[in-house]
C-alpha positions in Angstrom: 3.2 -67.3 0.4 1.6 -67.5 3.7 -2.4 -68.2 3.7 -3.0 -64.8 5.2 -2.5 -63.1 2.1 -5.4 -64.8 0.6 -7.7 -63.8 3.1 -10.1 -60.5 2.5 -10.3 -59.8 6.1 -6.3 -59.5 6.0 -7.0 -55.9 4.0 -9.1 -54.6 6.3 -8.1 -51.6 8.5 -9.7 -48.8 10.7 -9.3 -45.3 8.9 -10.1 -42.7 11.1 -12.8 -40.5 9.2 -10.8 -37.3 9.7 -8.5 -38.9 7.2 -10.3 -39.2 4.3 -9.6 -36.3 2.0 -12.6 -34.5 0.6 -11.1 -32.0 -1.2 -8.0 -31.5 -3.3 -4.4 -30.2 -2.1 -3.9 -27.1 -3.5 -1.6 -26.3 -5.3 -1.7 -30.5 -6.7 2.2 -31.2 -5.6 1.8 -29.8 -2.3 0.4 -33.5 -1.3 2.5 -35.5 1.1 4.7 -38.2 -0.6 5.8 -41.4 1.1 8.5 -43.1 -0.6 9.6 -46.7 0.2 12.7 -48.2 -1.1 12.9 -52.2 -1.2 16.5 -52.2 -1.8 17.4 -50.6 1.6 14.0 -51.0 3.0 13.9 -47.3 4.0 10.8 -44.9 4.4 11.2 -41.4 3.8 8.0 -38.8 4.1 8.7 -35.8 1.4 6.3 -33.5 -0.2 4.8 -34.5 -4.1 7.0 -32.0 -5.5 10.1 -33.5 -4.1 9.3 -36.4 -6.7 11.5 -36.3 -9.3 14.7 -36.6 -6.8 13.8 -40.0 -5.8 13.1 -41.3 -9.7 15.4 -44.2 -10.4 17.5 -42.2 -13.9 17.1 -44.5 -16.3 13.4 -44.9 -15.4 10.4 -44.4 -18.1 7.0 -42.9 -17.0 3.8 -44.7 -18.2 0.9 -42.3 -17.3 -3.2 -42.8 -17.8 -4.4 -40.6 -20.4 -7.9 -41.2 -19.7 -10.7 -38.3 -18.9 -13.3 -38.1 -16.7 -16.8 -37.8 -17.9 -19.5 -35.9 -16.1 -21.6 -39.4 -15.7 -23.8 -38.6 -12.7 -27.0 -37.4 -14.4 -30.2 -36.1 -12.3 -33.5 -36.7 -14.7 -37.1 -37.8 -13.8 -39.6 -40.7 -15.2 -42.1 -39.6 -17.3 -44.8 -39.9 -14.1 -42.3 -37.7 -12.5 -40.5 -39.9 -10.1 -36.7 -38.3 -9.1 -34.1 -40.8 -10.9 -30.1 -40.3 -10.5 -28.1 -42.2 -13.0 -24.1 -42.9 -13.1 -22.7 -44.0 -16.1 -20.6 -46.5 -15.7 -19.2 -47.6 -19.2 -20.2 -48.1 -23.1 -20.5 -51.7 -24.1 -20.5 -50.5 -27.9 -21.6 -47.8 -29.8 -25.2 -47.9 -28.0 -25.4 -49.8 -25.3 -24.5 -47.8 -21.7 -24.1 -49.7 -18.4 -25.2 -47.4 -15.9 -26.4 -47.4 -12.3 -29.9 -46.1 -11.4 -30.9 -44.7 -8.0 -34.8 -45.4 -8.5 -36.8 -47.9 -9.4 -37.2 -48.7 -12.8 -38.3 -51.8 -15.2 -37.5 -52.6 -18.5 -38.7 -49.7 -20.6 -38.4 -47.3 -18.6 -38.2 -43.6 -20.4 -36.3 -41.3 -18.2 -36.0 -37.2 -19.2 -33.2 -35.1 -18.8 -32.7 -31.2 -19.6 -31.3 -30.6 -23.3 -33.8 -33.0 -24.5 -31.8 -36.0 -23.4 -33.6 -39.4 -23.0 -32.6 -42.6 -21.9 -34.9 -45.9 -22.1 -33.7 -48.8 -19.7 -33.0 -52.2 -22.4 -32.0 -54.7 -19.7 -31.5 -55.1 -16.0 -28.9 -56.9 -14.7 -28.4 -59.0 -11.4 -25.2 -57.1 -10.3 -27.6 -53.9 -9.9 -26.5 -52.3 -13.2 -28.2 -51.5 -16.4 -28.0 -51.2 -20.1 -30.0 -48.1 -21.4 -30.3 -46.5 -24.7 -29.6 -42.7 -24.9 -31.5 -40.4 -26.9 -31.3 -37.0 -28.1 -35.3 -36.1 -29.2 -36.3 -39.2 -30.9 -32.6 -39.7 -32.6 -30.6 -42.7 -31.1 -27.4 -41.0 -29.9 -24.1 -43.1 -30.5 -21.3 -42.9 -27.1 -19.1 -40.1 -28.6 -22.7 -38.2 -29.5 -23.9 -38.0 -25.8 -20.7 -36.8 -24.3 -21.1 -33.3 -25.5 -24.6 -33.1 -23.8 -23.8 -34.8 -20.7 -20.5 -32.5 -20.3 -23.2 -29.6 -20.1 -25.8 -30.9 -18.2 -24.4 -33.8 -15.9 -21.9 -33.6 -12.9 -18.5 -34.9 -11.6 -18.8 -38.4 -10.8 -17.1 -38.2 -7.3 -16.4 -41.6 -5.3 -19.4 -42.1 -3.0 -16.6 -41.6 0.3 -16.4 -37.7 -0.5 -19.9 -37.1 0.6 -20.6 -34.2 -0.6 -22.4 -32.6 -4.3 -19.6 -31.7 -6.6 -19.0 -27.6 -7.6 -16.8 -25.8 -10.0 -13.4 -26.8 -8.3 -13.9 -30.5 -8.8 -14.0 -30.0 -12.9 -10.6 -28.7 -12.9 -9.4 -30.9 -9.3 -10.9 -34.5 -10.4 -9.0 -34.8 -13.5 -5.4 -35.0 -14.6 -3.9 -32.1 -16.1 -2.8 -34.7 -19.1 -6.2 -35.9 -19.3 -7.4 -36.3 -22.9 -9.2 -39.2 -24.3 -12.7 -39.3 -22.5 -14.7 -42.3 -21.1 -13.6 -42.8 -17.4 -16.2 -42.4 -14.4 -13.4 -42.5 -11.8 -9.7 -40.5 -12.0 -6.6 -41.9 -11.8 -5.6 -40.7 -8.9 -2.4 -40.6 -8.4 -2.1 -38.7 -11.6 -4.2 -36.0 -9.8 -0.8 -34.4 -7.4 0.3 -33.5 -10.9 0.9 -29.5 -11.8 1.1 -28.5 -15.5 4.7 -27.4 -14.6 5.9 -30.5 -12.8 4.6 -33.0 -15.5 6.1 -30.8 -17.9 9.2 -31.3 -16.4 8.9 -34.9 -15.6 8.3 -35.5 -18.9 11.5 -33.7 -20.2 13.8 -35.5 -18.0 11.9 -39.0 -18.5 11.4 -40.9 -21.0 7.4 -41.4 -20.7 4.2 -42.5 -22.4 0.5 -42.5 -22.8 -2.2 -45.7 -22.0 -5.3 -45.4 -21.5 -7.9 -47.5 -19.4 -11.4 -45.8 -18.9 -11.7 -46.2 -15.2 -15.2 -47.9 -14.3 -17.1 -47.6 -11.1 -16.1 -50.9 -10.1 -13.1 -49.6 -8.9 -14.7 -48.6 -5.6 -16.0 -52.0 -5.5 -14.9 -53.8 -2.1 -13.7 -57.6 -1.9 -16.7 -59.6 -0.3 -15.1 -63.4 -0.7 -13.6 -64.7 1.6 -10.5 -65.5 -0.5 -9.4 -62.9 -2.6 -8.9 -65.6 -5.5 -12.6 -65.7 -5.6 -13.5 -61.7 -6.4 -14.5 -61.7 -10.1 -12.4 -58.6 -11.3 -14.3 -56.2 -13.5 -13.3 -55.1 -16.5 -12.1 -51.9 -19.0 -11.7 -50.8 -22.0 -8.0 -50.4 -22.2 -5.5 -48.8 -25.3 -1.8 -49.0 -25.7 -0.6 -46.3 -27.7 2.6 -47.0 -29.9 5.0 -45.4 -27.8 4.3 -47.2 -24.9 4.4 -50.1 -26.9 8.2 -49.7 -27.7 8.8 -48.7 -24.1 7.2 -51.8 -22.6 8.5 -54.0 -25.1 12.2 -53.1 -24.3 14.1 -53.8 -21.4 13.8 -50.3 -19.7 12.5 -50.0 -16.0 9.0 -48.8 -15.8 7.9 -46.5 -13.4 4.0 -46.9 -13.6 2.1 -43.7 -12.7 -1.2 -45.3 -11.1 -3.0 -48.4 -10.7 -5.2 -48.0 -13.6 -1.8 -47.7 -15.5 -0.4 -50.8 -13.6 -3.1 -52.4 -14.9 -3.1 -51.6 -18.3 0.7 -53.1 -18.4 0.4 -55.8 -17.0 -2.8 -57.0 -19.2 -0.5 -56.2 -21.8 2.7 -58.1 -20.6 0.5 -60.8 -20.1 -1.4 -60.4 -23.8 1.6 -58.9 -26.2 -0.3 -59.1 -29.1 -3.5 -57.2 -28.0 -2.7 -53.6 -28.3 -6.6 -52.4 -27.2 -9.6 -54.0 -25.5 -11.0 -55.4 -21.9 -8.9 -56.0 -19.2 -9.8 -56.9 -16.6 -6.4 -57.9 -14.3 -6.5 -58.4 -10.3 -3.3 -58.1 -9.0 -2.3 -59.5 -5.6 0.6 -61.0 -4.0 -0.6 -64.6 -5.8 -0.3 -62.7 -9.0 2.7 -60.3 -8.9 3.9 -57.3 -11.4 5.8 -58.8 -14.2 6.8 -56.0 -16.4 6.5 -52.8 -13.7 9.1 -52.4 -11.6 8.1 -48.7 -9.7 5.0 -47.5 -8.6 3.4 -44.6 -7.6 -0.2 -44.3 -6.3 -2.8 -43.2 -3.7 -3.6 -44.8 -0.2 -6.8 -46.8 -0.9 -10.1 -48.3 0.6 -9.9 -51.8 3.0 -10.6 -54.9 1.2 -10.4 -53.1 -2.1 -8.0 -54.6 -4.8 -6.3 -51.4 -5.3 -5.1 -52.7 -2.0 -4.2 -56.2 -3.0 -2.5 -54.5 -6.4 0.3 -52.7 -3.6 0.5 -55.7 -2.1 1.3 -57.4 -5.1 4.3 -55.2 -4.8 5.8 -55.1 -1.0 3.5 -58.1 0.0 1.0 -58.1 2.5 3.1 -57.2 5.7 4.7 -54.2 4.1 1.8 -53.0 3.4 0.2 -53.1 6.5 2.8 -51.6 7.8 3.0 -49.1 5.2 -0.6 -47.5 5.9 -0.5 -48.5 9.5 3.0 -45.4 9.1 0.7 -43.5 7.1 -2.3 -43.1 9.6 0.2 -42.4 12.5 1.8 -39.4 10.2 -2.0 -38.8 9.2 -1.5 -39.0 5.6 -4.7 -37.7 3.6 -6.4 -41.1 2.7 -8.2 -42.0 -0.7 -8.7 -39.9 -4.3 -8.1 -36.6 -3.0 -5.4 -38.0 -0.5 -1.4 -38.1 -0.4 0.3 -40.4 -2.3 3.0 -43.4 -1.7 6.1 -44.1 -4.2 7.5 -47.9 -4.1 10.7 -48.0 -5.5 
């Protein structure tokens, strides 16, 4: 372990803008594919549908069931200020973390359409707040609000995109094995995924479901100056029963994502929790012990998706990795290409 790999600045890297993706491939598994092989230390550039060639046969497929709910809401105050709000996560059945682009105090009523309501119950010092939602005058519970915000808010898409969300993003910014709802962010590399080729995966494969509600703070950059420092944020995470029995046996494990990564190795590290908070940083000080493939997306410097491959190839390789992957101007970030690590 060499000090470098401990340093923030060591994840940093110029991207050049026309890189980042702003909207989907189409069709999902026409995305680029880089695959890199430890054993033989070779690099191969295929397309996403070429994936199931370079699966190791004995291999099970753990994929992030999660959803993506429409958290960006656009309401007013009651004197009529403009406020945006991103949900960002339930705490419990009524408290909502969200971020709010406005100023507001402890209190604070904002109005939405559909007679939706929030009232601000606490600010925090990370920028974040707890409100209570309201439909009327009733006090709506998590699972109540989702039905209103699915009709009146919109696709929470990472702040890089730059752009207001439309009709394609519903279908595009979600997997097309997305079910239990709660996330404000994708899994990404779930994304290059047709119906057909997951589908097919999945008969050849043996494969399961977790889920970890991905939370803003996914985007969140590394600001220590060791990565050791970062407090790592945390999810609500489930284990369903099948993936239980695959994790618990001695079968390779192919994870599909680093939300996914990080859902098994909370649980490698935590046997007996099956659900809960996890909040895991991986990086090459704290290395993968129950995931031996993965596949995901090329990320944001200094983020610890980052550190997470790294964990993986160590820092070096992956350096070299996305310095291979700008040169071949791979398509960068949520809507971008996708890298395989066998």
């Amino acid at each position: 372990m060499n000090n470098k790999e401990l340093l923030t600045s060591s994840y940093d890297f110029f991207l050049p803008k026309e890189l980042i993706a702003t909207h989907p491939a189409n069709p999902r598994d026409s995305s680029k594919l880089l695959v890199y092989d430890r054993s033989t230390d070779k690099i191969s550039h295929v397309k996403f549908s070429d994936l199931e060639k370079f699966i190791p046969k004995e291999c099970a497929l753990i994929f992030n069931d999660t959803k993506v709910i429409k958290a960006r809401l656009f309401g007013k105050k009651e004197s009529g200020g403009k406020i945006e709000l991103l949900i960002n996560r339930a705490l419990n059945a009524h408290d909502v973390n969200v971020y709010i682009r406005g100023k507001v105090k402890k209190d604070t009523k904002i109005l939405f359409d559909e007679n939706l309501s929030a009232i601000v119950q606490k600010l925090h010092d990370d920028g974040s707040r707890v409100v209570h939602f309201y439909e009327n005058e009733k006090l709506l519970r998590f699972e109540e609000l989702l039905p209103i915000i699915e009709k009146i808010g919109h696709v929470p898409l990472p702040p890089y995109i730059q752009r207001e969300d439309n009709k394609e993003d519903e279908n595009e910014y979600q997997s097309v094995f997305a079910k239990e709802e709660g996330a404000v962010a994708a899994p990404t590399a779930s994304l290059h995924f047709t119906k057909e080729q997951h589908e097919r995966v999945c008969k050849t494969f043996a494969h399961a479901f977790v889920t970890l509600h991905v939370g803003s703070g996914t985007f969140k950059p590394v600001e220590c100056e060791k990565i050791t420092e970062h407090p790592m944020h945390s999810e609500y995470y489930a284990i369903s029963k099948k993936a239980k029995k695959l994790l618990d046996s001695d079968r390779a494990i192919l994870s599909i994502g680093t939300t996914s990564t990080r859902t098994i190795e909370f649980y490698a590290r935590n046997k007996d929790i099956s659900n809960g908070e996890a909040n895991l940083f991986l990086h090459p000080k704290n290395r993968p012990l129950r995931v031996n493939h993965l596949l995901t997306n090329f990320h944001l410097p200094k983020s610890t998706l980052l550190m997470l491959v790294a964990s993986f190839v160590g820092l070096e390789k992956t350096q070299e990795l996305y310095r291979i992957a700008i040169e071949k101007e791979y398509r960068f970030y949520s809507y971008g290409d996708s890298m395989l690590i066998l």
